[in-house]
CHARMM-style PDB file with segment names, atoms N, HN, CA, C and O in Angstrom:
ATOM      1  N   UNK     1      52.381  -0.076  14.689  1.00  0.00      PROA
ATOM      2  CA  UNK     1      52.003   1.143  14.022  1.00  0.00      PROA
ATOM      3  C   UNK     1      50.517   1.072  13.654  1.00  0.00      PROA
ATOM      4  O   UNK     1      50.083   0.082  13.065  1.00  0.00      PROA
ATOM      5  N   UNK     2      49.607   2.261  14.040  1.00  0.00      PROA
ATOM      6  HN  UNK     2      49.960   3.065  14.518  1.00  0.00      PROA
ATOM      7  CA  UNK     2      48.108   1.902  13.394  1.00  0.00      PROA
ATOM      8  C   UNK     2      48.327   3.314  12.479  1.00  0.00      PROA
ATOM      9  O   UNK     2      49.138   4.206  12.229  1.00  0.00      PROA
ATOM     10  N   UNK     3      47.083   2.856  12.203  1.00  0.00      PROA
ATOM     11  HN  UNK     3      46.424   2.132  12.406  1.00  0.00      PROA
ATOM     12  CA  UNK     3      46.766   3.412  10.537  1.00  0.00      PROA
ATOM     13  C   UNK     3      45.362   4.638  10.771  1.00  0.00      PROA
ATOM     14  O   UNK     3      44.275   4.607  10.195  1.00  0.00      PROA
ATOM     15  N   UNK     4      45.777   5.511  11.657  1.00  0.00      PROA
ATOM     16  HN  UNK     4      46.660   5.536  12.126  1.00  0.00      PROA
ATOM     17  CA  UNK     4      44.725   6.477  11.839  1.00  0.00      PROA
ATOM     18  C   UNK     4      43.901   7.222  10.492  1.00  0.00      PROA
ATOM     19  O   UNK     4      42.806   7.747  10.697  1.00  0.00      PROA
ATOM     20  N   UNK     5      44.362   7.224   9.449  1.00  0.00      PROA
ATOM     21  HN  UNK     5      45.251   6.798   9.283  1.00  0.00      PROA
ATOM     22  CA  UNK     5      43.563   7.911   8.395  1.00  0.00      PROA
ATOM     23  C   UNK     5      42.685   6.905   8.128  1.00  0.00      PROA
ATOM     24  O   UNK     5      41.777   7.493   7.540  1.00  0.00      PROA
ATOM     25  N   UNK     6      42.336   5.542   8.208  1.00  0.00      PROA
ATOM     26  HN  UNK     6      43.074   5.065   8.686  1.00  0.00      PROA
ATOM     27  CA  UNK     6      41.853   4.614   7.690  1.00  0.00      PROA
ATOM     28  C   UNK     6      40.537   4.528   8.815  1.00  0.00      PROA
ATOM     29  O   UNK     6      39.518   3.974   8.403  1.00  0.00      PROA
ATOM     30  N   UNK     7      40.542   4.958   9.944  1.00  0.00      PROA
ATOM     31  HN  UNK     7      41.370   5.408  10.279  1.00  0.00      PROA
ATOM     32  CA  UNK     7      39.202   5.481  10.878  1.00  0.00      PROA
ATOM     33  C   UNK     7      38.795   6.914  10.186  1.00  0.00      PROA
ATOM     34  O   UNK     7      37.635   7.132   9.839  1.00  0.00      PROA
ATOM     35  N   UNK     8      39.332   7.401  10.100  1.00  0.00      PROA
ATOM     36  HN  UNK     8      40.275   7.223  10.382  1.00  0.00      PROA
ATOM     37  CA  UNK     8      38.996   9.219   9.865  1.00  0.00      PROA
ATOM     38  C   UNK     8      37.967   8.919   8.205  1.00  0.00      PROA
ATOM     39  O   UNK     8      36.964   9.355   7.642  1.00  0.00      PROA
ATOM     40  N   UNK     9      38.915   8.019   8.034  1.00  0.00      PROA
ATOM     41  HN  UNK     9      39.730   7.665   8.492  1.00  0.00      PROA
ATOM     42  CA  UNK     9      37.997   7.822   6.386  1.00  0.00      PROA
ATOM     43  C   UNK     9      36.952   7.099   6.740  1.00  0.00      PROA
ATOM     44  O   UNK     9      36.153   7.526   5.907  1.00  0.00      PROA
ATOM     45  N   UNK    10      36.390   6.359   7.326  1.00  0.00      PROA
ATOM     46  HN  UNK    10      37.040   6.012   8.002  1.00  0.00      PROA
ATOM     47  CA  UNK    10      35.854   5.767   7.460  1.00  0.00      PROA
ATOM     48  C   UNK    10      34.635   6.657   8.420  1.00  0.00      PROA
ATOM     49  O   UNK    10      33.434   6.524   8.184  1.00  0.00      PROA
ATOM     50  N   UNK    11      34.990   7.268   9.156  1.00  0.00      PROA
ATOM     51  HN  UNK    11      35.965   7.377   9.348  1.00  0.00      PROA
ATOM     52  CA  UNK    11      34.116   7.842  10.054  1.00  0.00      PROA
ATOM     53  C   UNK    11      33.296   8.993   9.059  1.00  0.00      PROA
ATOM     54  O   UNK    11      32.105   9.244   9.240  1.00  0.00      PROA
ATOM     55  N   UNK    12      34.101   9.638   8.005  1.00  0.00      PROA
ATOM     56  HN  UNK    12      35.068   9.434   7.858  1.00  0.00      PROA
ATOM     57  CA  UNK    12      33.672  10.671   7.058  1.00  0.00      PROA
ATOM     58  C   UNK    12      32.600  10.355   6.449  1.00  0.00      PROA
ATOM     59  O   UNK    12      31.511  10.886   6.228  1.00  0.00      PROA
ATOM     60  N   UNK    13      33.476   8.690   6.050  1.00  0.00      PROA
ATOM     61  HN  UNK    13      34.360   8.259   6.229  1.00  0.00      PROA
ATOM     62  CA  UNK    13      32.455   7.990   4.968  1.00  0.00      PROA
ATOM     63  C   UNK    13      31.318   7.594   5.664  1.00  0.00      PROA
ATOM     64  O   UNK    13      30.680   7.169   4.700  1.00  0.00      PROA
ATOM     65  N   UNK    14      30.708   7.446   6.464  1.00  0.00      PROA
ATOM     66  HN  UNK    14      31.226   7.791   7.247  1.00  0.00      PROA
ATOM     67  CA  UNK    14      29.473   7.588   7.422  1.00  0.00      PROA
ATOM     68  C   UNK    14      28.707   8.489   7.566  1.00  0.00      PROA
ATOM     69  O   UNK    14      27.496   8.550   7.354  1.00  0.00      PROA
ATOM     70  N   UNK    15      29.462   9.263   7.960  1.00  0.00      PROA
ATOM     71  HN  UNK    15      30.446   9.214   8.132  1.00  0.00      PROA
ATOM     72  CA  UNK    15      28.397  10.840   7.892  1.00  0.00      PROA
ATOM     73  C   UNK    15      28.197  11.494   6.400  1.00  0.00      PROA
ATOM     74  O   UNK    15      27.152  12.093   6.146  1.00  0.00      PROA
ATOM     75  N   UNK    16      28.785  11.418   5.847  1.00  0.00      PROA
ATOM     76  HN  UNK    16      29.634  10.932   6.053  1.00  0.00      PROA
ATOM     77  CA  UNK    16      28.741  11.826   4.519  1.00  0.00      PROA
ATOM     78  C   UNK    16      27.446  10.561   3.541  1.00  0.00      PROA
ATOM     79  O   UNK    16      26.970  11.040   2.512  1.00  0.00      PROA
ATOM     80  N   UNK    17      27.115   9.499   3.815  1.00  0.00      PROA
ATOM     81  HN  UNK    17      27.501   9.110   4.651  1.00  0.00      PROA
ATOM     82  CA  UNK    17      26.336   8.741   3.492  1.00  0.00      PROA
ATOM     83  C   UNK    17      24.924   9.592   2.829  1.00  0.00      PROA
ATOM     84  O   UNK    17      24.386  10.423   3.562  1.00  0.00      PROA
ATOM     85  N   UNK    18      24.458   9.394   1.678  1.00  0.00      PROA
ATOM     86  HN  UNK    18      24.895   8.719   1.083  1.00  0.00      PROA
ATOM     87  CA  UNK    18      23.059   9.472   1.438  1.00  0.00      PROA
ATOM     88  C   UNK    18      22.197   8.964   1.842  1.00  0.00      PROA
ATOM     89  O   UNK    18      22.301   7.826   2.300  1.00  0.00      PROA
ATOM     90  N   UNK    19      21.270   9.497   1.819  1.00  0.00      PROA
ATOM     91  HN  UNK    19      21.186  10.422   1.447  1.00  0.00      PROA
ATOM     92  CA  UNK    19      19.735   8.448   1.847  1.00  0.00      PROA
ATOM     93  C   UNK    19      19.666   7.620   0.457  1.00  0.00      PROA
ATOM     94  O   UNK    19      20.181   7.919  -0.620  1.00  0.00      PROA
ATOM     95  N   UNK    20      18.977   6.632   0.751  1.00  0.00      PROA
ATOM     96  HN  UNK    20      18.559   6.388   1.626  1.00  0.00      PROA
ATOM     97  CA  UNK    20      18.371   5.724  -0.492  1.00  0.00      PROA
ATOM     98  C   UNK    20      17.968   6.383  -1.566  1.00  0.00      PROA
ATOM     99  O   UNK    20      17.059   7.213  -1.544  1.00  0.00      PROA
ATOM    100  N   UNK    21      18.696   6.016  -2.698  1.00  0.00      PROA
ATOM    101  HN  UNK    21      19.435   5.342  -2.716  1.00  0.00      PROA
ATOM    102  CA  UNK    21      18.432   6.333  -4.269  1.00  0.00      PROA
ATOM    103  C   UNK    21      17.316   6.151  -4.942  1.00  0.00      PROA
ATOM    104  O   UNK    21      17.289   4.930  -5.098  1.00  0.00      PROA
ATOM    105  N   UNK    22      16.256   6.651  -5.504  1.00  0.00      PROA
ATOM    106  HN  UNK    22      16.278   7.642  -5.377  1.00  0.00      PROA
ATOM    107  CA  UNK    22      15.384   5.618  -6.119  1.00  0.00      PROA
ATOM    108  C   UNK    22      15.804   4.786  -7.026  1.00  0.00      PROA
ATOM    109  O   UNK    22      14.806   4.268  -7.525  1.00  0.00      PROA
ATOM    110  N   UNK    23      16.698   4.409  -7.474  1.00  0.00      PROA
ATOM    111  HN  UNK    23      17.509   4.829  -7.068  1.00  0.00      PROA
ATOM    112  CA  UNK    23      17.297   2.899  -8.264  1.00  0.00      PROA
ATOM    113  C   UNK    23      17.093   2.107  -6.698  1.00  0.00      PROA
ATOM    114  O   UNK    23      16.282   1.227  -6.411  1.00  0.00      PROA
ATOM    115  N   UNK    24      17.922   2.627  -6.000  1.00  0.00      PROA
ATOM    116  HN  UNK    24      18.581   3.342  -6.233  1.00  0.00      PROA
ATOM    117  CA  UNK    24      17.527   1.632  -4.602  1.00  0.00      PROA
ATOM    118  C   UNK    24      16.320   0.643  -4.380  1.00  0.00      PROA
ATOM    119  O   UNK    24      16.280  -0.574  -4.559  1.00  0.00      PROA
ATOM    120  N   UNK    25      15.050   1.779  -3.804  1.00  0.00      PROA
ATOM    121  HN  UNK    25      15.082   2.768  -3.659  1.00  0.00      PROA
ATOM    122  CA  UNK    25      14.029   2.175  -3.788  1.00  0.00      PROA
ATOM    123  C   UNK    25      13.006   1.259  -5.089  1.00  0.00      PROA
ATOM    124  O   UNK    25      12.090   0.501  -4.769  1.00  0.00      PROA
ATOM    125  N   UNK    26      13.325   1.481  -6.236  1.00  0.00      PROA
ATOM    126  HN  UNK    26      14.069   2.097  -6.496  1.00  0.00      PROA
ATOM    127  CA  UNK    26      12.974   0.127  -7.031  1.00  0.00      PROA
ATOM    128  C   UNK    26      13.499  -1.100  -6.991  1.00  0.00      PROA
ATOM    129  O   UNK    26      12.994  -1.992  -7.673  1.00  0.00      PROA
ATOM    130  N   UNK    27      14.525  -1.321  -6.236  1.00  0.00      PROA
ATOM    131  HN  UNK    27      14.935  -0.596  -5.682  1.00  0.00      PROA
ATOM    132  CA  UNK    27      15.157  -2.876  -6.124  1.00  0.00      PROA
ATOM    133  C   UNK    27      14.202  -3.442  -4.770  1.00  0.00      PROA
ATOM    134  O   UNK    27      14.130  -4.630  -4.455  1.00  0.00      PROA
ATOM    135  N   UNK    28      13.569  -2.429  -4.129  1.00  0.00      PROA
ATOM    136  HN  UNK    28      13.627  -1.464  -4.385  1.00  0.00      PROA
ATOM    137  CA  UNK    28      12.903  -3.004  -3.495  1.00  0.00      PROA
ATOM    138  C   UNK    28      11.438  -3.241  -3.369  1.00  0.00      PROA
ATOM    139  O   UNK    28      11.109  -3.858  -2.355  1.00  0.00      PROA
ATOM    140  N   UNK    29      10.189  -2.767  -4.440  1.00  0.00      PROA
ATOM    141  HN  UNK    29      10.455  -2.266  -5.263  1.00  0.00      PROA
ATOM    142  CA  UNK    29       9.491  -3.020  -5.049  1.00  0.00      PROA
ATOM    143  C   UNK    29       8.989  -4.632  -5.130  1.00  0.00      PROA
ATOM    144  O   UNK    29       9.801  -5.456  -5.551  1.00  0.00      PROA
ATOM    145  N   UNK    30       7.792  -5.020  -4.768  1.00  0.00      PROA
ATOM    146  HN  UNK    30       7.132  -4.351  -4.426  1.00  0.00      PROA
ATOM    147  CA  UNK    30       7.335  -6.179  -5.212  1.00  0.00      PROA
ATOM    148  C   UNK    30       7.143  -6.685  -6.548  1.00  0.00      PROA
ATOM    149  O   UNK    30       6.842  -5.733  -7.268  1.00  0.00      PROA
ATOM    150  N   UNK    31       7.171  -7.447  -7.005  1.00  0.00      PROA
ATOM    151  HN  UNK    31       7.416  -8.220  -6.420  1.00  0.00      PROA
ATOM    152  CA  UNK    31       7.656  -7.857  -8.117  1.00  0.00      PROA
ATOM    153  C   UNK    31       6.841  -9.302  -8.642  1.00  0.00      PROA
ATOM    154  O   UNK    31       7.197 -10.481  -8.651  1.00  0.00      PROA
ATOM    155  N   UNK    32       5.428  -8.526  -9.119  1.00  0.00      PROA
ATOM    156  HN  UNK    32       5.139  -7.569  -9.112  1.00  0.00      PROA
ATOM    157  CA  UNK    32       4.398  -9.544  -9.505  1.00  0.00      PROA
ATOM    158  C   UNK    32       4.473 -10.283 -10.353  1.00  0.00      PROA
ATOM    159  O   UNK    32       3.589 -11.133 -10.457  1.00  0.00      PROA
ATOM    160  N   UNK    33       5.399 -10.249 -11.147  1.00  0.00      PROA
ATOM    161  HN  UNK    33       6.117  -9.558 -11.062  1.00  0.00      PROA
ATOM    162  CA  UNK    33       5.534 -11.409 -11.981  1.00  0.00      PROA
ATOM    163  C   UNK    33       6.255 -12.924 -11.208  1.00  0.00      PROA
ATOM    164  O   UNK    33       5.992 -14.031 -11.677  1.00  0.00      PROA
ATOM    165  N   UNK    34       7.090 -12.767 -10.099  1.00  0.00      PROA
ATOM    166  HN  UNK    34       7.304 -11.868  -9.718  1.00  0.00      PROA
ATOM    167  CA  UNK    34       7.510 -13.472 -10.417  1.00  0.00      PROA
ATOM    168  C   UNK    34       7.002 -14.308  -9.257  1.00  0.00      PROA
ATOM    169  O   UNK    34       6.251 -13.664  -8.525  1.00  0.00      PROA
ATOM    170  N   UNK    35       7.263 -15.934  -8.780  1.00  0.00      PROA
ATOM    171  HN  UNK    35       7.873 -16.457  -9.375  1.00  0.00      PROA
ATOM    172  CA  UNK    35       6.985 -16.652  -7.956  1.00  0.00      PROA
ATOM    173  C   UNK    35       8.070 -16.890  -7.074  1.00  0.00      PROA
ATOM    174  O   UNK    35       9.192 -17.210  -7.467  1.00  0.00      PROA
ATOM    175  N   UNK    36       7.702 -16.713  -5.706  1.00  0.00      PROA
ATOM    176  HN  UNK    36       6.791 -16.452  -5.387  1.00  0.00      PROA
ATOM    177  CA  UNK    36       8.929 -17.150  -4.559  1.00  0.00      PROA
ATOM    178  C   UNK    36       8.919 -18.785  -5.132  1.00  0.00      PROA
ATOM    179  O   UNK    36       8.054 -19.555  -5.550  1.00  0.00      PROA
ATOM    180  N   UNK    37      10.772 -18.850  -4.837  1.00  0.00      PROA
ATOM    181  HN  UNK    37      11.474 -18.224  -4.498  1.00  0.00      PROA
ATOM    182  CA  UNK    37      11.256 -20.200  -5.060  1.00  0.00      PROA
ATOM    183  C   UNK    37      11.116 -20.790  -3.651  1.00  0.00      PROA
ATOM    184  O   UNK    37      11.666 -21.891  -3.611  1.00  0.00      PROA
ATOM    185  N   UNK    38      10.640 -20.480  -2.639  1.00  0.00      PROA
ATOM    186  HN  UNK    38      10.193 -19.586  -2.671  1.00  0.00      PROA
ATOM    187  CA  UNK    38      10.632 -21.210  -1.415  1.00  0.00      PROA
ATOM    188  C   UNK    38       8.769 -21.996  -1.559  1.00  0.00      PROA
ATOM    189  O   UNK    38       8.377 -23.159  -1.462  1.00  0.00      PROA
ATOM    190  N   UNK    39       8.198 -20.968  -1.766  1.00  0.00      PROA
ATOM    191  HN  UNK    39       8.516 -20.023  -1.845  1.00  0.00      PROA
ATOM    192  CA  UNK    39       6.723 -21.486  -1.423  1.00  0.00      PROA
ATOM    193  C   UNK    39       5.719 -21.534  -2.889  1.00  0.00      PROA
ATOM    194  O   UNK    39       4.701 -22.195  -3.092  1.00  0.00      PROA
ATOM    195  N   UNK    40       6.411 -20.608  -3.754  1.00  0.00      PROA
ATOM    196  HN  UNK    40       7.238 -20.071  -3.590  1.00  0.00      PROA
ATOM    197  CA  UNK    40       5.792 -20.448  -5.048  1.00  0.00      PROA
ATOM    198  C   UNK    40       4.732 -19.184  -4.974  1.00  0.00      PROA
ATOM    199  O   UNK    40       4.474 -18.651  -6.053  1.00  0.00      PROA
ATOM    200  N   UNK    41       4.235 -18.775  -4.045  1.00  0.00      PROA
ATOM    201  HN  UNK    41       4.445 -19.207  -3.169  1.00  0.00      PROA
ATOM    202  CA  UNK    41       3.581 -17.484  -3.728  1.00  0.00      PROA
ATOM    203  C   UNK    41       4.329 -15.843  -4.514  1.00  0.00      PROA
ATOM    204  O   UNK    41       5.468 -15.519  -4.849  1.00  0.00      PROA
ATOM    205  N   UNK    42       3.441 -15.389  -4.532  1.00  0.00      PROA
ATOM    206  HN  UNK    42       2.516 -15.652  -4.260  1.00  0.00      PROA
ATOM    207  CA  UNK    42       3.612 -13.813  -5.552  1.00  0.00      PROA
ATOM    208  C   UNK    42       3.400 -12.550  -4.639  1.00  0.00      PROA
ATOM    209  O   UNK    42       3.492 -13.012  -3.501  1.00  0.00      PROA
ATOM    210  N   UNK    43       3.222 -11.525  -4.561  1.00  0.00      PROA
ATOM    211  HN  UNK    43       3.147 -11.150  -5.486  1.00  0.00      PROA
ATOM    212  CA  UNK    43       4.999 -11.390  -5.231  1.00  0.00      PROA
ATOM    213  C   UNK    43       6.131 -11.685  -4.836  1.00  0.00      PROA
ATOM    214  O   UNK    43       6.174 -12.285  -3.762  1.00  0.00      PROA
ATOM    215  N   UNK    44       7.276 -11.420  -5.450  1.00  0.00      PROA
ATOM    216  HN  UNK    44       7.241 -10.932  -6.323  1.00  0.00      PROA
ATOM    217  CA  UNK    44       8.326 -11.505  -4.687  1.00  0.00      PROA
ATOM    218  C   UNK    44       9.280 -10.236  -4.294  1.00  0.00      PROA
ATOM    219  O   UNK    44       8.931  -9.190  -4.842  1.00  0.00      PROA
ATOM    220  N   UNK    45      10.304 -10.153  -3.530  1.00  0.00      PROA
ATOM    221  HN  UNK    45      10.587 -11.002  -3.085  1.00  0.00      PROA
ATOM    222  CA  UNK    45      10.981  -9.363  -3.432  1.00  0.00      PROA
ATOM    223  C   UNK    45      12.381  -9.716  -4.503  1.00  0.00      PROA
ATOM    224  O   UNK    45      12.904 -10.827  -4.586  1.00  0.00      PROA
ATOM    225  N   UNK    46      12.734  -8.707  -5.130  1.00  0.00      PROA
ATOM    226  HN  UNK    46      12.308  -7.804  -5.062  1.00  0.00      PROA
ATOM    227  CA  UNK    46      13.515  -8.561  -6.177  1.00  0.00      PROA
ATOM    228  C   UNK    46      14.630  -8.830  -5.731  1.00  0.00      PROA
ATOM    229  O   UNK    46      15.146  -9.542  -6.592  1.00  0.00      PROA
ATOM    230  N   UNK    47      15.587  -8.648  -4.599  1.00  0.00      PROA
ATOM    231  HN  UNK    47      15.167  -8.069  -3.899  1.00  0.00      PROA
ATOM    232  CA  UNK    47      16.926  -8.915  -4.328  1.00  0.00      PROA
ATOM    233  C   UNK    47      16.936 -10.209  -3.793  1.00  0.00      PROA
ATOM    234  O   UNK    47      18.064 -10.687  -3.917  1.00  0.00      PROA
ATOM    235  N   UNK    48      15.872 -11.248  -3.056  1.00  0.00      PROA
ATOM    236  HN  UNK    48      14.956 -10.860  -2.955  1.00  0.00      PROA
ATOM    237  CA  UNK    48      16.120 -12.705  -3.105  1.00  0.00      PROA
ATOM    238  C   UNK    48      15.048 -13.563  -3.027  1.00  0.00      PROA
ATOM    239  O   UNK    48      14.758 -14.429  -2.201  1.00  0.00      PROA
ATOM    240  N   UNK    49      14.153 -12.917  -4.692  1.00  0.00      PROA
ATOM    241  HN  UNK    49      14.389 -12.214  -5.363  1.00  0.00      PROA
ATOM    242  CA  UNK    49      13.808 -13.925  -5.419  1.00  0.00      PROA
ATOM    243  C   UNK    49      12.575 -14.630  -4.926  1.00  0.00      PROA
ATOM    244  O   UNK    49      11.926 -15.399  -5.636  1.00  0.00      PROA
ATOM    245  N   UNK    50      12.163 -14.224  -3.197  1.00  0.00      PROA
ATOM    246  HN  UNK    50      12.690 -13.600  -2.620  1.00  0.00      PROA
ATOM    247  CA  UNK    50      11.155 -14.935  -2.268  1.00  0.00      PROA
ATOM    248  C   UNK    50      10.337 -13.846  -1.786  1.00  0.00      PROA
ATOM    249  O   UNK    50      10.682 -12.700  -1.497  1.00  0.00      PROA
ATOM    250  N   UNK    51       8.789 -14.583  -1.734  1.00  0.00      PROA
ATOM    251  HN  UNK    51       8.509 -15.514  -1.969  1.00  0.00      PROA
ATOM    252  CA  UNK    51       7.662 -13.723  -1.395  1.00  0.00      PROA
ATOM    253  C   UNK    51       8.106 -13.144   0.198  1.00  0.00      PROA
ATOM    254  O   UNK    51       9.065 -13.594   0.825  1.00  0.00      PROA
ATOM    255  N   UNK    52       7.371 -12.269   0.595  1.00  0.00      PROA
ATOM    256  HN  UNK    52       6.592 -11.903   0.085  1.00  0.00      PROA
ATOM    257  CA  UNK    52       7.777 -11.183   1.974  1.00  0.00      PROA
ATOM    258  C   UNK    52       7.696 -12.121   2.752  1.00  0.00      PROA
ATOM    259  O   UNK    52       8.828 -12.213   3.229  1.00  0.00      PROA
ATOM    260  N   UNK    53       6.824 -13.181   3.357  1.00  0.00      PROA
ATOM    261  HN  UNK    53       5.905 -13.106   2.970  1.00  0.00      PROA
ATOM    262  CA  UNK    53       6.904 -14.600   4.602  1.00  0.00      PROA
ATOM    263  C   UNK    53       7.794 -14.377   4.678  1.00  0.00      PROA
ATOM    264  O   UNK    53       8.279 -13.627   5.525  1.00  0.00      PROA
ATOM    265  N   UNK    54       8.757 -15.356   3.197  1.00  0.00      PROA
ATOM    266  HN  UNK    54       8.363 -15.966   2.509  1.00  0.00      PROA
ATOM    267  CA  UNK    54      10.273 -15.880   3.196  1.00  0.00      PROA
ATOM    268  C   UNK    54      10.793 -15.498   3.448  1.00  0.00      PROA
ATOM    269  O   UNK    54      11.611 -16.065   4.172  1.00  0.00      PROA
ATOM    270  N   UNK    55      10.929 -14.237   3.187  1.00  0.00      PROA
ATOM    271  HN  UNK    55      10.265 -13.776   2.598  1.00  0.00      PROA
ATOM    272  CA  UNK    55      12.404 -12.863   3.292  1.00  0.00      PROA
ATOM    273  C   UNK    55      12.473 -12.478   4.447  1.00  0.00      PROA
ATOM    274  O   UNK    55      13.581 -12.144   4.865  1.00  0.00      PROA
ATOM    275  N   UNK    56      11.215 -12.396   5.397  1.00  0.00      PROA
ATOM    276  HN  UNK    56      10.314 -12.666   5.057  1.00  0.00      PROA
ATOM    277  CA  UNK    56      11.139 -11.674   6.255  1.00  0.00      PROA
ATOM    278  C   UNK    56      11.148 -12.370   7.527  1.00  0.00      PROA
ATOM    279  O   UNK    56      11.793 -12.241   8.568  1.00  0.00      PROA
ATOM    280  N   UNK    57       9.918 -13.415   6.983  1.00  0.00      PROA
ATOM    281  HN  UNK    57       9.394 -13.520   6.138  1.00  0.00      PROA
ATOM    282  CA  UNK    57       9.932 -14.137   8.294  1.00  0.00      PROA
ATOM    283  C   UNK    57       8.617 -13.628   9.118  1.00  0.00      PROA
ATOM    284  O   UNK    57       8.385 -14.118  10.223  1.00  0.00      PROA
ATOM    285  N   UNK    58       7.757 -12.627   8.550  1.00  0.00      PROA
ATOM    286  HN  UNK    58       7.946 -12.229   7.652  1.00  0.00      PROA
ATOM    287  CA  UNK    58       6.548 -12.092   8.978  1.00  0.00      PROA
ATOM    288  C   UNK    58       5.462 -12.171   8.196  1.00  0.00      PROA
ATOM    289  O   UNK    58       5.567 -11.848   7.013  1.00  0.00      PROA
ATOM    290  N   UNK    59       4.482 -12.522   8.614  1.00  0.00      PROA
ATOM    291  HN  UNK    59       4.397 -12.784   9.576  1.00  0.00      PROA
ATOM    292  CA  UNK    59       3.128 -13.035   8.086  1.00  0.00      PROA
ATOM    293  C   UNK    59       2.607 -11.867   7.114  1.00  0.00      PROA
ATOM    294  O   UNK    59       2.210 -11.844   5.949  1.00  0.00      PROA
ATOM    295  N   UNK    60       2.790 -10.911   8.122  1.00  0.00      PROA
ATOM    296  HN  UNK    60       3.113 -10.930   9.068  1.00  0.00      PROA
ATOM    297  CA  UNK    60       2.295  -9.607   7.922  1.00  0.00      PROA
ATOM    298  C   UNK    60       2.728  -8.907   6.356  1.00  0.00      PROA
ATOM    299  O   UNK    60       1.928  -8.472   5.528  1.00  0.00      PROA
ATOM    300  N   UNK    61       3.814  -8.935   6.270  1.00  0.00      PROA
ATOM    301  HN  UNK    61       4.464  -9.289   6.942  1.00  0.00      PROA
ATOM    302  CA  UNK    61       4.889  -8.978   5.117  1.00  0.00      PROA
ATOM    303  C   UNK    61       4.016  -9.875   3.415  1.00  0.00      PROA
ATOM    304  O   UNK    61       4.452  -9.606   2.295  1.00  0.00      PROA
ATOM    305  N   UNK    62       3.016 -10.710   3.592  1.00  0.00      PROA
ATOM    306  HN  UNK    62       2.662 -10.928   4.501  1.00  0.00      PROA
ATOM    307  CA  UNK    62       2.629 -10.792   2.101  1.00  0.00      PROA
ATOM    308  C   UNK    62       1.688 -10.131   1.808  1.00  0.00      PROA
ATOM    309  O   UNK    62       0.885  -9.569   2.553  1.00  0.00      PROA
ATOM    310  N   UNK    63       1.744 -10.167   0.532  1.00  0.00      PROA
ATOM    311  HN  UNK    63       2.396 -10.623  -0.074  1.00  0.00      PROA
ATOM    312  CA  UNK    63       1.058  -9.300  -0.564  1.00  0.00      PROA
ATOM    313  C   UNK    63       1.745  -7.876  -0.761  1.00  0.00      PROA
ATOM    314  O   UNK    63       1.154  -6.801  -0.864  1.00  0.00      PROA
ATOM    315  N   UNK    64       3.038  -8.084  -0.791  1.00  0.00      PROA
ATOM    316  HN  UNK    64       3.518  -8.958  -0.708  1.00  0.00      PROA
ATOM    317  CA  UNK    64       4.099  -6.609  -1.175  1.00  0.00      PROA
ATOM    318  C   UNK    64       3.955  -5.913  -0.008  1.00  0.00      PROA
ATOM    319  O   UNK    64       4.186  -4.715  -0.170  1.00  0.00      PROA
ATOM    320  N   UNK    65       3.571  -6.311   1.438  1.00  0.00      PROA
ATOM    321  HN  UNK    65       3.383  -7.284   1.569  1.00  0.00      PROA
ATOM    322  CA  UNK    65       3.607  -5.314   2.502  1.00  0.00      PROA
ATOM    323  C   UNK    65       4.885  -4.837   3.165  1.00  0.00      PROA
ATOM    324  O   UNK    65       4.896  -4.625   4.378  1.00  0.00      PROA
ATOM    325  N   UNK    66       5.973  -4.657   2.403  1.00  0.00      PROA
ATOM    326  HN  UNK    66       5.964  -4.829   1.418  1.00  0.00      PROA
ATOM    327  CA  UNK    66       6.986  -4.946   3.422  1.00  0.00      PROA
ATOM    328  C   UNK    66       7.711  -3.231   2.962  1.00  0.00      PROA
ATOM    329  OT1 UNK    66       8.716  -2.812   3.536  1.00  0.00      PROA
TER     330      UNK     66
END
């Protein structure tokens, strides 16, 4: 037996999706106070704690470029 409402919901819940919140939108903000725990470099990105290099993996990415 499958469970067809459980795609239909799911497919709704997709299209029905917003764009990014600004609460979002500030979680992703550089965040000069604090120091990446990988390299000790500033800023960091707020959801893990590490400057843009770390997170990203792109050079390009420090100094809040991301």
């Amino acid at each position: 037996m499958t469970h067809t409402h459980h795609k239909r919901r799911t497919r709704k819940h997709l299209q029905e999706a917003p764009g990014p919140t600004l609460k979002q939108e500030k979680r992703s903000e550089p965040n000069w106070m604090g120091e990446c725990m990988v390299c000790g470099a500033s800023p960091t990105h707020p959801l893990t704690g590490m400057c843009g290099p770390c997170t990203f993996g792109e050079a390009e990415t420090a100094g809040g470029n991301w």
